[in-house]
BARO-561021 format. One record per residue (C-alpha): residue in three letters; z, y, x. Coordinates in steps of 0.2 Angstrom, whole numbers, padded with zeros to 4 digits, always signed. Last residue first. Example, Ala and Ser with C-alpha at 12.3 -4.5 7.8 and 13.67 -1.06 7.14 Angstrom:
BEGIN
Ser+0036-0005+0068 Ala+0039-0022+0062 
//
This chain:
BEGIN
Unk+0140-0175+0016 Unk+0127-0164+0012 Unk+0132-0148-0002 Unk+0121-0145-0016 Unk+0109-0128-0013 Unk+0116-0114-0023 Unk+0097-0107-0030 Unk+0090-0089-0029 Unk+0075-0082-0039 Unk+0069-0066-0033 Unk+0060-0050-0042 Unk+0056-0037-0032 Unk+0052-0020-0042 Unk+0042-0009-0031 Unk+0045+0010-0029 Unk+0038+0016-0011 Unk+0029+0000-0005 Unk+0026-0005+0011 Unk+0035-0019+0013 Unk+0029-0028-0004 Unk+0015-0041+0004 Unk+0031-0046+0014 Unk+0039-0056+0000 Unk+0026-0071+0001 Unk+0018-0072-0018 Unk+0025-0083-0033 Unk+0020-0071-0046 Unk+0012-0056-0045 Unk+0012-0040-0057 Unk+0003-0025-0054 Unk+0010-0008-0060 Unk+0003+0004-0046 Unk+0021+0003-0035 Unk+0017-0017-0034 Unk+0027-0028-0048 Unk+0036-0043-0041 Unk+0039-0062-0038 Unk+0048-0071-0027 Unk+0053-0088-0030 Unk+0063-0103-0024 Unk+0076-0093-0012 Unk+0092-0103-0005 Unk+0107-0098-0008 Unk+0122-0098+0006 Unk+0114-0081+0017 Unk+0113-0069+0001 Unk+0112-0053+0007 Unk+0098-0057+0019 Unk+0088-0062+0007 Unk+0089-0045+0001 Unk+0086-0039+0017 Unk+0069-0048+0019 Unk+0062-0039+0001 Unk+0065-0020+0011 Unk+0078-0012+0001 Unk+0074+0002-0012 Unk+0093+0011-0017 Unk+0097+0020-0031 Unk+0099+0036-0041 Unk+0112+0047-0032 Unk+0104+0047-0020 Unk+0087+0040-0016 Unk+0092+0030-0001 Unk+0079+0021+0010 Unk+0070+0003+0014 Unk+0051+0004+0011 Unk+0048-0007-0002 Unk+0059-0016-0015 Unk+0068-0011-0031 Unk+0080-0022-0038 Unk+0080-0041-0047 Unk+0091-0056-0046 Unk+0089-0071-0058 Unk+0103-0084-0048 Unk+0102-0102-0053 Unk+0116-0117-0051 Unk+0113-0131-0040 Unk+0134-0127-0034 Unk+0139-0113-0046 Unk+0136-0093-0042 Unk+0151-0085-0043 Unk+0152-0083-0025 Unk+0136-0079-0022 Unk+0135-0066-0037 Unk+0151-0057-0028 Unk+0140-0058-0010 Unk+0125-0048-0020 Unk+0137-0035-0025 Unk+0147-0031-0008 Unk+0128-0028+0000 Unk+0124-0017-0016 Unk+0138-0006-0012 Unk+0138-0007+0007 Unk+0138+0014+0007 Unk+0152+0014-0007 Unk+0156+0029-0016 Unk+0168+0021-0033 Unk+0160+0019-0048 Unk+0156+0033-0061 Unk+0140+0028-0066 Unk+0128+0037-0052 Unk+0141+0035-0041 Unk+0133+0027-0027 Unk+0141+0011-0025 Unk+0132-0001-0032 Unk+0114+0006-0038 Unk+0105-0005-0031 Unk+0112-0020-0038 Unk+0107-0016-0057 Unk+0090-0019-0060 Unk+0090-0037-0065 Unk+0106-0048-0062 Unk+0105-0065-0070 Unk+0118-0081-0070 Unk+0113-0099-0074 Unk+0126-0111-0068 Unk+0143-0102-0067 Unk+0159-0106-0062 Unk+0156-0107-0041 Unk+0169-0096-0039 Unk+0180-0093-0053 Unk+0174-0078-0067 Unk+0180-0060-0069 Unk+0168-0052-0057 Unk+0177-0042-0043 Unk+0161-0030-0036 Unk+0151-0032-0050 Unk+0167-0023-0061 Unk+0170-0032-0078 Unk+0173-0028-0096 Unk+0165-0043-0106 Unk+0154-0046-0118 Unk+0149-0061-0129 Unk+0133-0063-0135 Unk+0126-0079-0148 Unk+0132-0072-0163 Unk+0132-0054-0164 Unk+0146-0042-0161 Unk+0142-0024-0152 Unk+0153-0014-0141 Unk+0144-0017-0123 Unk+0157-0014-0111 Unk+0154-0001-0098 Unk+0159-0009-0082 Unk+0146-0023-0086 Unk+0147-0041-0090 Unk+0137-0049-0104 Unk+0140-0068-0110 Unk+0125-0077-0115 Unk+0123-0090-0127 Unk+0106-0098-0130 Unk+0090-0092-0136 Unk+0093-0076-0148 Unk+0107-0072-0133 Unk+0091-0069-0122 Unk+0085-0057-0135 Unk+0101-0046-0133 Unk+0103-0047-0115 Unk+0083-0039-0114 Unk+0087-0026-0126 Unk+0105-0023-0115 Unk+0096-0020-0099 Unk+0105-0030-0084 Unk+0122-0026-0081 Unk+0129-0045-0076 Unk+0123-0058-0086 Unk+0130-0075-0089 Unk+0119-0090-0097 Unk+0125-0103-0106 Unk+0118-0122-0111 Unk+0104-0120-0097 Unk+0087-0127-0105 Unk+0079-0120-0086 Unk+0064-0116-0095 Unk+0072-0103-0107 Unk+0080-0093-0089 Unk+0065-0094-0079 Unk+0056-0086-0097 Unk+0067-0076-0099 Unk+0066-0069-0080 Unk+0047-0067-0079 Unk+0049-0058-0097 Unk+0060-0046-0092 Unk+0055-0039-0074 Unk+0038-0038-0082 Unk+0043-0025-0095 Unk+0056-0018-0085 Unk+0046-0015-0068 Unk+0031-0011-0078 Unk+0039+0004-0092 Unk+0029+0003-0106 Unk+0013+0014-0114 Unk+0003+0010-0127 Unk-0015+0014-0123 Unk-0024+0030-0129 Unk-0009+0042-0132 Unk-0004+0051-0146 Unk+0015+0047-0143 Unk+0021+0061-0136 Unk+0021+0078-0148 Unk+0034+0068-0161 Unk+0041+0082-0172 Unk+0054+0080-0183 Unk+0052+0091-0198 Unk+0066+0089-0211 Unk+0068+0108-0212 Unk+0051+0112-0213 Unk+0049+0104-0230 Unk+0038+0091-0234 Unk+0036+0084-0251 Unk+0027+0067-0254 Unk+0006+0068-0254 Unk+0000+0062-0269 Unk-0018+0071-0265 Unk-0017+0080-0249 Unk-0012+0099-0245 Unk+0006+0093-0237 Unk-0004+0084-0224 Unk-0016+0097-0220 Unk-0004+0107-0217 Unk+0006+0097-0203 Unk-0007+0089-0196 Unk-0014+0107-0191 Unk+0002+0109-0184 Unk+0004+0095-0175 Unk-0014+0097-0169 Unk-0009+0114-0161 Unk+0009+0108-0154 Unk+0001+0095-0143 Unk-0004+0108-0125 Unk+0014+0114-0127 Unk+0022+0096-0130 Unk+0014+0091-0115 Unk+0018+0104-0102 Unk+0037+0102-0109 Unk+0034+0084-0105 Unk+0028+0087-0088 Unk+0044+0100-0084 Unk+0057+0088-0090 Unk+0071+0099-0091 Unk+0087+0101-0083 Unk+0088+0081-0074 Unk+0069+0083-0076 Unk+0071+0099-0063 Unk+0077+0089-0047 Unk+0067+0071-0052 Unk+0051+0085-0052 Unk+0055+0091-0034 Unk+0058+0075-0026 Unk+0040+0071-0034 Unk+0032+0085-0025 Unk+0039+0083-0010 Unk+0034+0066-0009 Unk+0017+0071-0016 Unk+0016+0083+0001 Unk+0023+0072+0012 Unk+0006+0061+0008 Unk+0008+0045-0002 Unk+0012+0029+0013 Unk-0004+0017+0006 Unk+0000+0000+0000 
//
């Protein structure tokens, strides 16, 4: 992947500054979009069996007119590819630790799944369980669990984006916690940023794919897939095809090998 100019760098560090205020592109947007809405707007309420409108109850949507439907590829992708690892593996529970509540949601649909995070998750719904639980001191025996996912979550351990405690081995100190929680043959889901190995603080960290493996020096690695920084997903490809991306999502499947006599 090619390095983007200094000047694009500067540029984005820039826009994540102002979005925190005001997202400048999407201020840009709704500008250029009022026109048609207001066109829309009277045209609507001229029609034939047209219901009321009143300008009070106006909501305007001036983002979604767009030619394809957008998503989000390093959680669209990151999902699927881990649900369906999880599914395959016909695990009797599953424990996730952070990952995106939609995604914990309709894994518990499948099978029962108990959700850690440091902000608990107030919902009831059979088939999910959540717990209160810090990543870094995980409320579960060592070696407990068999099937255990952590998708977009370790890189931001320790920079206190969410409250928690500054911490420059943050994501390190996580990845040894989900080792030792992490049953004997049992399966490790794991996905963060990968590419060229920096700090964006407060936000996350990207680590090189090879330091992730690193962190985890008692499991074994089955699978890496991933997303490229342009959206493409890959599956089952050698890790060091994403060095030298900005913003990739590396996705890794880890196993506890079974102990020789």
């Amino acid at each position: 992947m090619r390095t983007p100019p200094k000047k694009s760098r500067f540029l984005r560090t820039v826009y994540n500054w102002m979005s925190q205020f005001g997202d400048p592109v999407k201020t840009v947007r709704a500008v250029r979009h009022i026109g048609w809405y207001v066109r829309d707007y009277h045209r609507y309420r001229r029609m034939r069996d047209a219901e009321p409108v009143s300008l009070i109850d106006s909501w305007p949507q001036l983002h979604d007119r767009q030619p394809k439907t957008p998503f989000d590829a390093h959680y669209f992708w990151m999902g699927g590819w881990a649900m369906r690892r999880i599914v395959s593996q016909r695990s009797k529970q599953h424990v996730d630790v952070g990952s995106q509540v939609m995604f914990v949601n309709l894994l518990s649909a499948v099978l029962p799944v108990t959700f850690v995070d440091c902000r608990p998750l107030d919902v009831r719904i059979e088939g999910l369980t959540c717990r209160r639980g810090d990543i870094l001191n995980l409320p579960f025996e060592a070696e407990s669990v068999e099937s255990l996912s952590c998708l977009h979550v370790a890189e931001h351990i320790g920079l206190g984006r969410y409250g928690d405690v500054l911490n420059p081995h943050g994501t390190r100190e996580a990845c040894a916690e989900l080792q030792r929680v992490l049953a004997v043959g049992g399966s490790l889901y794991f996905a963060l940023p990968v590419g060229v190995q920096r700090v964006c603080f407060n936000a996350h960290r990207i680590h090189m794919p090879s330091t992730i493996v690193d962190y985890f020096p008692g499991l074994e690695l089955l699978e890496f897939s991933g997303v490229h920084d342009d959206g493409t997903y890959v599956e089952c490809v050698n890790s060091d095809s994403f060095a030298h991306d900005r913003y990739a999502c590396g996705m890794f499947h880890f196993r506890k090998p079974r102990r020789t006599a």
